[in-house]
N, C-alpha and C positions, 0 to 999 in steps of 0.2 A: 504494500500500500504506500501510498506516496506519503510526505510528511504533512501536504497543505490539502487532501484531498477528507473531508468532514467525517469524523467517528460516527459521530448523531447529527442528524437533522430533524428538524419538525416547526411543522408553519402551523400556527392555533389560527387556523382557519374559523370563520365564522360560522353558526349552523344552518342551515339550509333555508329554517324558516324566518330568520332573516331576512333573505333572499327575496321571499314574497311579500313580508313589512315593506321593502325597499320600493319593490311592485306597486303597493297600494298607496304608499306615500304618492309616487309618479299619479297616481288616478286620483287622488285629492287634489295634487296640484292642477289637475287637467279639472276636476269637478269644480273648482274656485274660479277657474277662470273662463267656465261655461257659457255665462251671459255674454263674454265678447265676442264671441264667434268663432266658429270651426278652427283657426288659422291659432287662435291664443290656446286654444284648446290644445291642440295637438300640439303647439312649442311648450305649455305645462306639463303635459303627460311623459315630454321625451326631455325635460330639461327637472321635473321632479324625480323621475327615475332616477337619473343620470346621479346629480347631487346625492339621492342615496344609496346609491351603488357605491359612489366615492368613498361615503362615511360607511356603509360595511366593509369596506374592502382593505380601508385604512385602519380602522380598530381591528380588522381579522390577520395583517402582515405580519403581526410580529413573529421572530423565527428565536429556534433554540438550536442551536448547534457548539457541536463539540468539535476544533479542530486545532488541528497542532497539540500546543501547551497551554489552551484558552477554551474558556465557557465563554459561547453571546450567546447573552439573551436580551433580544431587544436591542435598544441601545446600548446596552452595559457590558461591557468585554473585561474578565476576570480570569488571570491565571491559575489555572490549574495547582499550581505550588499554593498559591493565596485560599484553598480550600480543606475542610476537613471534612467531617463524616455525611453521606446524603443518607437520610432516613426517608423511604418510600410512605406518602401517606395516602389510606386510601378515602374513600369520600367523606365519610365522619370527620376522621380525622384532620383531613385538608379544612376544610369547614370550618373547624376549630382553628387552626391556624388561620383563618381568613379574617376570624372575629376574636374572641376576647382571649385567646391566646398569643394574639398580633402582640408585635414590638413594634413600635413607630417608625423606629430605626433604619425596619428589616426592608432589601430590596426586592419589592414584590412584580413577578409579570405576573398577574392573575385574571383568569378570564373566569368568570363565574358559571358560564357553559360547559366548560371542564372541569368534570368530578373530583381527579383526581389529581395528585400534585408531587413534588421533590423539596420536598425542606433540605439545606445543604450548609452547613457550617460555614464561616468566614474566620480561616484561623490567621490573617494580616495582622496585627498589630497597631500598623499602620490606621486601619481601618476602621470607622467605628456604626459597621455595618455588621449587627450578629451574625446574621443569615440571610438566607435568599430564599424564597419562595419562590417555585414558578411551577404555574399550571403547568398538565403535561398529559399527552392521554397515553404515553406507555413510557412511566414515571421508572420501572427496573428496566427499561433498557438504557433512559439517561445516566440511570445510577449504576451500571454498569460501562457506559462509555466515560463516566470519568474516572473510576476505577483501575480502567485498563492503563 
């Protein structure tokens, strides 16, 4: 394997029904703009879509990958040395980490459509970030690509 070619990858896509929210926004906007006639109508329907397809498509990018000697997740890119133990949690559990087991601290990607999640130690120093939380829908094999 190469040294720069990705251990883990995974894009927290959005869910599908979304997809059709986005849908029916575009037909609000075309409903609101019915009385001006056919031409406003149909620039509503194809320009309210549009803008919510943007906004799923932008809240659904963010990616988790493991490569090299680095974690991204999201914007945050974190050496591999700069971590300690990932404890897999599964939807309970994540849950609790979401809510009153939170540390204000902790750097979260969380998408609440995903059940399940990777708690991962921050053992930097440096750092004054406990842990990472990130959504993840196959949470042992993250914790297994940084392991390796």
């Amino acid at each position: 394997m190469q040294p720069s070619a990705p251990q883990y990858t995974e894009r927290l896509t959005a869910p599908r029904s979304w997809w059709g929210i986005a849908a029916l926004v575009g037909v609000a906007f075309a409903l609101m703009l019915l009385p001006l006639g056919p031409l406003p109508l149909l620039a509503g329907l194809i320009g309210g879509s549009a803008l919510a397809a943007v906004a799923v498509s932008s809240y659904g990018s963010p990616r988790i990958r493991v490569v090299g000697d680095a974690l991204i997740a999201g914007d945050a890119r974190i050496p591999l040395s700069a971590l300690g133990e990932a404890q897999v949690l599964d939807p309970e559990e994540a849950r609790a980490w979401r809510s009153h087991k939170a540390d204000t601290r902790a750097h979260m990607l969380l998408r609440s459509y995903i059940p399940t999640a990777l708690r991962i130690e921050v053992t930097d120093p440096q750092d004054p970030t406990p842990y990472l939380y990130l959504s993840t829908r196959d949470p042992e094999a993250l914790a297994a690509a940084l392991t390796a």
